[in-house]
N, C-alpha and C positions, 0 to 999 in steps of 0.2 A: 504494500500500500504506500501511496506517496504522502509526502507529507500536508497533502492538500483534504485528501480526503481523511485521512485521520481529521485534523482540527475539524472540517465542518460533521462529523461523526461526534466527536464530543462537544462538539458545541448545540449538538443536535439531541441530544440525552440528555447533557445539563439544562436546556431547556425545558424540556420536560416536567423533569423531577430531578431537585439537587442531590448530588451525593450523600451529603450528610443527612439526609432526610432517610433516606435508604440504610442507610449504616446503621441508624438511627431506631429503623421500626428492625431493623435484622436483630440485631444486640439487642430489643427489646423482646423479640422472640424466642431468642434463644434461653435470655434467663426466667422468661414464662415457662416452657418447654424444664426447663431443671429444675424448677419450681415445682411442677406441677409431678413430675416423675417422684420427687422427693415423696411429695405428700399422697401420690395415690399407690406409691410400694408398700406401705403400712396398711391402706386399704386391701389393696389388692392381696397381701399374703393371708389375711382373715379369711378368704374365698376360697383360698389352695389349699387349705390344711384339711384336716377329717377333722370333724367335731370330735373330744375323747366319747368315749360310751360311757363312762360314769355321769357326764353332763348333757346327755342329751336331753331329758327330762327335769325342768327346774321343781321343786316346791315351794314356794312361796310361803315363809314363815311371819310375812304382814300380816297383822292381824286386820287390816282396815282393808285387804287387798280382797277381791273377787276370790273364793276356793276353786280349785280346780288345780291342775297343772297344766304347767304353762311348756309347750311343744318351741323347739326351737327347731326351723326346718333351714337345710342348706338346699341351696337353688341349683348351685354348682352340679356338673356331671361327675357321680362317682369313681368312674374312669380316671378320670383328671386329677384326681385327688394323690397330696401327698402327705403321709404321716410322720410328719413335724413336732416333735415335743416344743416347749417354748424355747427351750435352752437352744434345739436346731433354729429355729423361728430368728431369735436372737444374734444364732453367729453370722447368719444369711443378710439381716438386714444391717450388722454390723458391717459387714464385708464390704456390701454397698457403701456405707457412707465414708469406711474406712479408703477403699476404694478411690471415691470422690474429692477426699480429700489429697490423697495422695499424687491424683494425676495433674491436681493444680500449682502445688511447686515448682515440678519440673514444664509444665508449661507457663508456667509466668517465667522462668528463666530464660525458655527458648522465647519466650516474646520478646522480655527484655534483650535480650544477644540480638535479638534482628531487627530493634527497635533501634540498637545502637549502631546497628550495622549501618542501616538506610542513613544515620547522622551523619558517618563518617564519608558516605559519597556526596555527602549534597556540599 
């Protein structure tokens, strides 16, 4: 491409919609997006587990509450199901966040080294 049509190409896009505007709704997507994974892992493993069989059936020992027992039914396909004590529960969502945390070090470094990189050419 010449250098003709480059400039009128981006001069043809920033017209549009500025970059920073873009950058802008992206980086705001992205930490919805980790936000939301965060908080629907804790969900979501309540779904994956097998109910224990000594808790499938609650009694209700309120005296002010309706008698009966009270059924707790899972919606989930028993197929799918995995049996998780809380302690597995635990090292699974730890892992994650252990995980999470972990891979932000080494990339904030590599940001940093290429942030200083693009410094040193300009």
């Amino acid at each position: 491409m010449s250098d003709e049509n480059t400039s009128s190409w981006k001069h043809t896009l920033s017209a549009c919609i500025p970059q920073r505007y873009v950058l802008g709704l992206m980086g705001f997507l992205a930490v919805a997006n980790a936000y939301a994974m965060r908080g629907i892992l804790n969900l979501a493993i309540t779904e994956m587990v097998v109910n224990p069989k000594n808790k499938a059936h609650h009694h209700i020992d309120d005296p002010d509450a309706c008698p009966g027992i009270l059924e707790v039914k899972n919606h989930t396909d028993p197929n799918n199901e995995f049996d998780w004590d809380e302690q597995t529960q635990g090292y699974i969502l730890s892992a994650f966040y252990w995980g999470y945390v972990a891979t932000h070090l080494p990339g904030g470094l590599l940001a940093q080294s290429s942030y200083l990189s693009t410094l040193r050419r300009d």
